[in-house]
C-alpha positions in Angstrom: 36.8 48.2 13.7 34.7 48.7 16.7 35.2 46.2 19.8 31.3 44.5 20.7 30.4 44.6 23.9 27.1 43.1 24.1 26.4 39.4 21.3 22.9 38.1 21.5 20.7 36.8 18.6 17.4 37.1 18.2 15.1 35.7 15.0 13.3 37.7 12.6 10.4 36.6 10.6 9.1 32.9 9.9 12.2 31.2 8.4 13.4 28.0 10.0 17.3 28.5 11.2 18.9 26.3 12.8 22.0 28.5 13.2 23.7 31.4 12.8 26.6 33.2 13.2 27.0 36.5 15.0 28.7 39.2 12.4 31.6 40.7 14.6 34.2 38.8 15.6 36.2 41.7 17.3 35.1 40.9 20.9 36.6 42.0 24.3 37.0 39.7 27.5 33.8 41.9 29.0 31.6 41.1 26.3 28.0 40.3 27.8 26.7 37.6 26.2 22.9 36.7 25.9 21.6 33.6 25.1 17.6 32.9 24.4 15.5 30.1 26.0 15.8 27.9 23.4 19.5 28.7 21.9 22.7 27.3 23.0 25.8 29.6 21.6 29.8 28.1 20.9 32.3 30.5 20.5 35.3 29.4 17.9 38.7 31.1 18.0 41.5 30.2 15.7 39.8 27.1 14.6 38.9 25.5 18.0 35.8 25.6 20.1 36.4 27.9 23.1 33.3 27.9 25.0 30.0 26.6 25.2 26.9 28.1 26.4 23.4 27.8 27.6 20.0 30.3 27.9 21.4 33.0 30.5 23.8 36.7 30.3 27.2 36.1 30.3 30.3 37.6 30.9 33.3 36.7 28.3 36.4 36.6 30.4 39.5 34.2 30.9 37.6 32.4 33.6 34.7 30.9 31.9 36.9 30.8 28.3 40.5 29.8 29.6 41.7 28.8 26.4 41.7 32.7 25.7 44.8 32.6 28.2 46.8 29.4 26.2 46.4 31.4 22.5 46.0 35.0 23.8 48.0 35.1 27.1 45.8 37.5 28.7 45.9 38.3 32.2 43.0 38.6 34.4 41.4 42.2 34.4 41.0 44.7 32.1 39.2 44.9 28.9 41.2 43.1 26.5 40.2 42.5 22.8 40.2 39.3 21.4 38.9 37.5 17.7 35.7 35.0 18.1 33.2 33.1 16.2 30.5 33.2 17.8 27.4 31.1 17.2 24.2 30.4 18.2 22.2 27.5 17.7 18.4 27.1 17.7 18.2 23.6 19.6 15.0 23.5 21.2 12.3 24.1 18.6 11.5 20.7 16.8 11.1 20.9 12.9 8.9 19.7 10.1 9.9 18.6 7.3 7.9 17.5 4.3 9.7 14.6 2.4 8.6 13.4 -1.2 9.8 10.2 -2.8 9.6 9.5 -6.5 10.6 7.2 -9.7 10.7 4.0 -7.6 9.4 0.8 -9.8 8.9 -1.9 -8.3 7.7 -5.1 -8.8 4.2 -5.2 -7.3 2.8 -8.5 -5.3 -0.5 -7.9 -5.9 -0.6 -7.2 -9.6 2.9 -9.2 -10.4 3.9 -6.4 -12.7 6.4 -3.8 -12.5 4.9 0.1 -11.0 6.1 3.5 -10.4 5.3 4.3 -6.9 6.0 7.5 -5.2 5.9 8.0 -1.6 5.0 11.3 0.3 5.4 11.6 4.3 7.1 13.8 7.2 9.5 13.8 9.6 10.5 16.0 12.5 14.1 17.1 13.2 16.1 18.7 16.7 19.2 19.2 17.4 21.0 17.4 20.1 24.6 17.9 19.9 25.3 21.4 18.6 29.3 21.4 18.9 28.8 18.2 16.1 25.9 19.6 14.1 28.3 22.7 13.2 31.6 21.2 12.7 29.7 18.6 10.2 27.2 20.9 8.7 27.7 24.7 8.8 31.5 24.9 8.1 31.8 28.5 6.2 28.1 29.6 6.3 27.1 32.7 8.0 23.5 30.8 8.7 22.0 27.4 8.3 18.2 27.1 7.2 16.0 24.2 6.7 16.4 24.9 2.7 20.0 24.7 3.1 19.4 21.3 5.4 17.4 19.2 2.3 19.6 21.0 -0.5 22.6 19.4 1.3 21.1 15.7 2.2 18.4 15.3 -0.4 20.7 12.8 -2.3 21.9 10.7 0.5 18.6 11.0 2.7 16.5 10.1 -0.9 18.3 6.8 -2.2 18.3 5.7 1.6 14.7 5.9 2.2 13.9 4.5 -1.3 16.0 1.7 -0.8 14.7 0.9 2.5 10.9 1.3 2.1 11.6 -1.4 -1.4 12.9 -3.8 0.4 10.1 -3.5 3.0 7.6 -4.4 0.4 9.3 -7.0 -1.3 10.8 -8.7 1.5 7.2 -8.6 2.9 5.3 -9.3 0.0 3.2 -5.7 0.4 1.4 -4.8 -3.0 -0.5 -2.0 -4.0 -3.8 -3.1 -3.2 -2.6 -3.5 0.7 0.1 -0.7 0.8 -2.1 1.5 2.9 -3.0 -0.9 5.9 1.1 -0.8 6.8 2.0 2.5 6.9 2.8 2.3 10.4 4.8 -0.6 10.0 6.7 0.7 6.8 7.3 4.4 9.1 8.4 2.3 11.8 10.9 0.5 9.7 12.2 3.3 8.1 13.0 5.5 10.8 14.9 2.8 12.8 17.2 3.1 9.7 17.4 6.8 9.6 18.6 7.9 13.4 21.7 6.4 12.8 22.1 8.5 9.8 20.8 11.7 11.5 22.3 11.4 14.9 25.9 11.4 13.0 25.3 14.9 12.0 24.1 16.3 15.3 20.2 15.7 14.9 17.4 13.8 16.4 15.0 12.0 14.5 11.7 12.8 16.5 9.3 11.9 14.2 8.8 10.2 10.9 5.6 9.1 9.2 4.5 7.6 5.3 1.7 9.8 4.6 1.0 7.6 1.1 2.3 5.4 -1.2 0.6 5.2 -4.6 1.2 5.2 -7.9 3.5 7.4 -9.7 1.5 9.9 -12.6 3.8 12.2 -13.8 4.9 9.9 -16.5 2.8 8.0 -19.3 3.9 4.9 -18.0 2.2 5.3 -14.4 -0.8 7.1 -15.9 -1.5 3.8 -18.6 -0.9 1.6 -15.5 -3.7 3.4 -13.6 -6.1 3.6 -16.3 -5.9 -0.2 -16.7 -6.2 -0.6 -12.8 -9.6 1.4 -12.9 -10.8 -0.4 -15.5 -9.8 -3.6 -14.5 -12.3 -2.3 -11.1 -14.8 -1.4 -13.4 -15.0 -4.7 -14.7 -14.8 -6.8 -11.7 -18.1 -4.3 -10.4 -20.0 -4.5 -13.6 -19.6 -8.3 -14.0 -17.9 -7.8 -17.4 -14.7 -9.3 -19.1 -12.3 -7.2 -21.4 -13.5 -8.7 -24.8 -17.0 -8.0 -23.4 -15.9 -4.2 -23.3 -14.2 -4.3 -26.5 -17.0 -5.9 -28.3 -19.0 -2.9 -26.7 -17.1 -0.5 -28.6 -17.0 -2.0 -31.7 -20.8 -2.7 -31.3 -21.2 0.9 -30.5 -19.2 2.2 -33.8 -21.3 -0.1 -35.8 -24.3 1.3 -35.1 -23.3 4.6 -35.3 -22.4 4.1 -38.8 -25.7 2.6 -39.0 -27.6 6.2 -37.9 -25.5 8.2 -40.2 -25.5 6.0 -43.4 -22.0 5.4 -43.6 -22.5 1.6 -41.5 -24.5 -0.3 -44.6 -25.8 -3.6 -44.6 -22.2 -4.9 -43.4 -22.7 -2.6 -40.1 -26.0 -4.1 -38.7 -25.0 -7.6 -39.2 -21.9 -7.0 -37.1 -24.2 -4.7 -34.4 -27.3 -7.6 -34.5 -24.6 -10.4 -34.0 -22.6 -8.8 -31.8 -25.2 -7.6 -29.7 -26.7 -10.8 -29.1 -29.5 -11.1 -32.0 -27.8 -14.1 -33.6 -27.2 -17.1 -31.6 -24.4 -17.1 -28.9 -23.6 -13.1 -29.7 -20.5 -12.0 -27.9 -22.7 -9.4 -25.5 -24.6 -11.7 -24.1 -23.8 -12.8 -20.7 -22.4 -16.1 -20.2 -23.9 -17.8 -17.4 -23.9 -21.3 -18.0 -24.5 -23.2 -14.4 -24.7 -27.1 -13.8 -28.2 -28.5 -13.1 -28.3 -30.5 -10.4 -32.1 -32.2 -10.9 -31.5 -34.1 -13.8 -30.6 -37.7 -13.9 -27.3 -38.3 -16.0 -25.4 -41.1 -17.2 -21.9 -41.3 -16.0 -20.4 -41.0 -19.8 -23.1 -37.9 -20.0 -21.9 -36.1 -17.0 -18.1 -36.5 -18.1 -19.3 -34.9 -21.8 -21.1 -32.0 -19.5 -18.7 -31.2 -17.6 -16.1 -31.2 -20.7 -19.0 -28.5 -22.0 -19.8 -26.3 -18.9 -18.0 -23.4 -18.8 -14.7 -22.5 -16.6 -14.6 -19.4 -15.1 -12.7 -18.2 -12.3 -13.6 -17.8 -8.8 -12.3 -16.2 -5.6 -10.9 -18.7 -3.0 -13.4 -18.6 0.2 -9.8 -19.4 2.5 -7.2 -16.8 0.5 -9.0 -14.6 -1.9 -7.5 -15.5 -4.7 -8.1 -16.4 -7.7 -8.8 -19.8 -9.7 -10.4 -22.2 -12.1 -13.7 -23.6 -11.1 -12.8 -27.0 -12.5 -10.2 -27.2 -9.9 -11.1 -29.0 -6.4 -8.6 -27.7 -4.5 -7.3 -23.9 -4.2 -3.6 -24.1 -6.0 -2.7 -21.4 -3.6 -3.7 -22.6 0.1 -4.9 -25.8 -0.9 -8.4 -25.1 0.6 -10.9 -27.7 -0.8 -13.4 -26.1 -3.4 -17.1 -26.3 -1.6 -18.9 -24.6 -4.6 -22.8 -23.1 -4.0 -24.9 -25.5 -5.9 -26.7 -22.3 -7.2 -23.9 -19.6 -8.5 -20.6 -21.7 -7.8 -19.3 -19.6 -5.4 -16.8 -21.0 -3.2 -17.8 -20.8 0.5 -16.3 -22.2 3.5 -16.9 -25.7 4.6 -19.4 -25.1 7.4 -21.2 -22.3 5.4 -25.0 -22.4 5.8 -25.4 -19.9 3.1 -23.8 -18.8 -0.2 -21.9 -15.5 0.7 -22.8 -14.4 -2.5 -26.2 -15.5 -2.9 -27.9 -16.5 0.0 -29.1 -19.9 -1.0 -28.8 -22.7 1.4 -26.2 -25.3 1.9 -27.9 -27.4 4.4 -30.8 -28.9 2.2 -30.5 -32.3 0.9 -31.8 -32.6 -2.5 -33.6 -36.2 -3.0 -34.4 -37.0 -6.7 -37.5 -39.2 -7.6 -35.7 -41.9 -9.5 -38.8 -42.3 -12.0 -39.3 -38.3 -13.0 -36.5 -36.8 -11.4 -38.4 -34.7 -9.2 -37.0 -33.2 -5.8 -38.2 -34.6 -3.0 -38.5 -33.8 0.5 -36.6 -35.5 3.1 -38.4 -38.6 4.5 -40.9 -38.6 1.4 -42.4 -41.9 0.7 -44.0 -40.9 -2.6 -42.9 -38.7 -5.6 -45.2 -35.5 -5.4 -45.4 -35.3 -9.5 -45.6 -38.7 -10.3 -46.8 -40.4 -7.4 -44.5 -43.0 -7.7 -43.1 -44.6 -4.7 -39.6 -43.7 -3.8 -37.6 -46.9 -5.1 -36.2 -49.3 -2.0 -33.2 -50.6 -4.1 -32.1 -47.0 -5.5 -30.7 -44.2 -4.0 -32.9 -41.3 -2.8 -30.4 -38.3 -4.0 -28.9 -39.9 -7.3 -30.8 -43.0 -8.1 -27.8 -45.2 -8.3 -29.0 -49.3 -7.7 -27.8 -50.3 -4.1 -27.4 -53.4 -2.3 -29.7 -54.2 1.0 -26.2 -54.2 3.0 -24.9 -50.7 2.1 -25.5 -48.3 4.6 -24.0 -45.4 2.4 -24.2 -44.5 -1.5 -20.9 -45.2 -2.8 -21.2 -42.6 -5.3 -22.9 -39.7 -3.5 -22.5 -40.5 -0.1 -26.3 -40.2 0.9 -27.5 -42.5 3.9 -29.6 -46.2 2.4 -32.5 -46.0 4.6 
């Protein structure tokens, strides 16, 4: 076998390689050798590293490679041959790498229900410490590529990023609905994890980015849970409940059977009541809202509000989520100010309904003879002509004494 006189390396094509190893090993203590800009090339003999260098030519010989004296016992001068490893390592150029993570169920904050998430991202690699990366890494090789790089750590690199970005979102209560807005944070995290684990094997961790996290599709169980989230959205847009919907359909059925003969006189008494021609039909919209200009009893307005119906409403303070016969929100504790029109709850020094527009500011004084609303100040009742009673309250009507200041049961200033 022929002795080399010349080593050097120089890539062909687009692959990524990090390293690779020069074919011959039969070299002589003369051999030139040439390193690229960005390469840095370590020469192994019998097992040990025997030199390291940098970009440049140079010249093998027992001065720069003295170890070649302790196993060979060469002299200085003359051309002798000697067996070598040599191999060059791409250090300078930074690589991209496009991670995927999948089949990670969680238990989601903002919809308290378990979901398949799958996370997609990148993350840029360099070596820094060559003599590490290819005692740890290369071992028998004759090259090292980026395929060969994720074949080898997918496993480890996978269950360590999974676990981490979890406990990210439980630990910080992030749900679906809010995933998106800390990405940064959730990258940030997670690559603070991963040097340590990339630095061991010769590497530094340049980059990493969460491109998205969202729901997992590629099984049934992620593609039911998104159908039921867009049509939970659809819903919540259209103003219409889940029964509503269902009704819908079996409304729709019925009066298809209806056009093509097969519905009978069973099919258009389900369509008409269902669609709202009977009293009370299911389609029908149920807006039932208190009136505020009628004069009650106190037995009549505990009966009413026993009738009127609960619905939920969004929290002006928290956005969530409660009963509108509750005063307070159960999960901030913000007190319920509800729009006298819609119900809406809007914040405490609100001058107008965020939802629709009508005032909160105007006081609303009730004749206590026709129940009329009157204007602030009025002396007379505009319908009835009636003057506005001395001993009664001018909102509610309630009897007074001539020494209260205040209404004891609405709060409206005695004049």
């Amino acid at each position: 076998m022929a002795i080399i006189d010349v080593v050097r390396w120089a890539p062909q094509g687009n692959e990524t390689i990090y390293a690779f190893r020069f074919p011959e090993t039969n070299l002589s203590t003369y051999t030139q050798l040439i390193v690229q800009e960005s390469q840095v090339a370590i020469i192994f003999s019998k097992g040990q590293i025997a030199g390291k260098f940098g970009p440049g030519k140079h010249t093998l010989n027992t001065e720069n490679l003295p170890i070649l004296r302790s196993i060979y016992g060469f002299p200085f001068g003359g051309k002798n041959p000697f067996t070598a490893e040599v191999w060059f390592v791409n250090k300078l150029q930074p690589y991209n790498i496009d991670w995927n993570i999948n089949k990670m169920d969680i238990h989601d904050a903002d919809y308290n229900t378990g979901i398949p998430l799958v996370a997609n991202g990148t993350y840029g690699l360099k070596i820094n410490d060559a003599e590490r990366f290819l005692i740890k890494i290369v071992g028998t090789k004759n090259s090292f590529n980026q395929k060969d790089l994720t074949d080898q750590f997918y496993g480890e690199y996978s269950t360590k990023t999974k676990s981490t970005l979890m406990q990210f979102m439980i630990n910080n209560k992030i749900g679906l609905k809010k995933v998106s807005a800390y990405l940064d944070s959730i990258s940030d995290n997670l690559r603070s994890i991963m040097l340590p684990f990339w630095e061991n094997i010769g590497f530094e961790l340049i980059k990493f980015y969460i491109t998205s996290i969202e729901i997992d599709t590629s099984n049934e169980a992620g593609k039911r849970i998104l159908e039921a989230i867009s049509r939970q959205s659809a819903q919540a847009i259209g103003g219409y409940t889940w029964q509503q919907s269902q009704a819908f359909e079996v409304a729709k059925d019925a009066v298809d059977g209806i056009s093509n003969g097969s519905g009978g006189l069973l099919g258009a008494i389900v369509a008409t009541n269902l669609m709202g021609g009977g009293a009370g039909g299911i389609m029908e919209p149920q807006y039932i809202q208190p009136t505020f200009n009628q004069k009650t009893t106190d037995a009549q307005s505990e009966n009413k509000q026993t009738e009127t119906h609960i619905r939920e409403i969004y929290c002006s303070n928290c956005s969530k989520k409660f009963a509108s016969n509750q005063k307070f929100c159960p999960f901030c504790g913000d007190e319920y100010c509800p729009c006298p029109k819609c119900g809406t709850d809007n914040d405490k020094n609100a001058k107008r309904c965020v939802s629709c527009g009508h005032s909160l500011l105007t006081e609303q004084i009730i004749c206590s003879h026709c129940n009329t609303p009157l204007a602030t100040g009025s002396g007379f009742c505009g319908n009835c002509g009636k003057p506005v009673s001395e001993g009664k309250c001018t909102r509610c009507g309630t009897n007074l004494t001539p020494n209260i200041k205040f209404c004891p049961k609405c709060g409206q200033k005695n004049a």
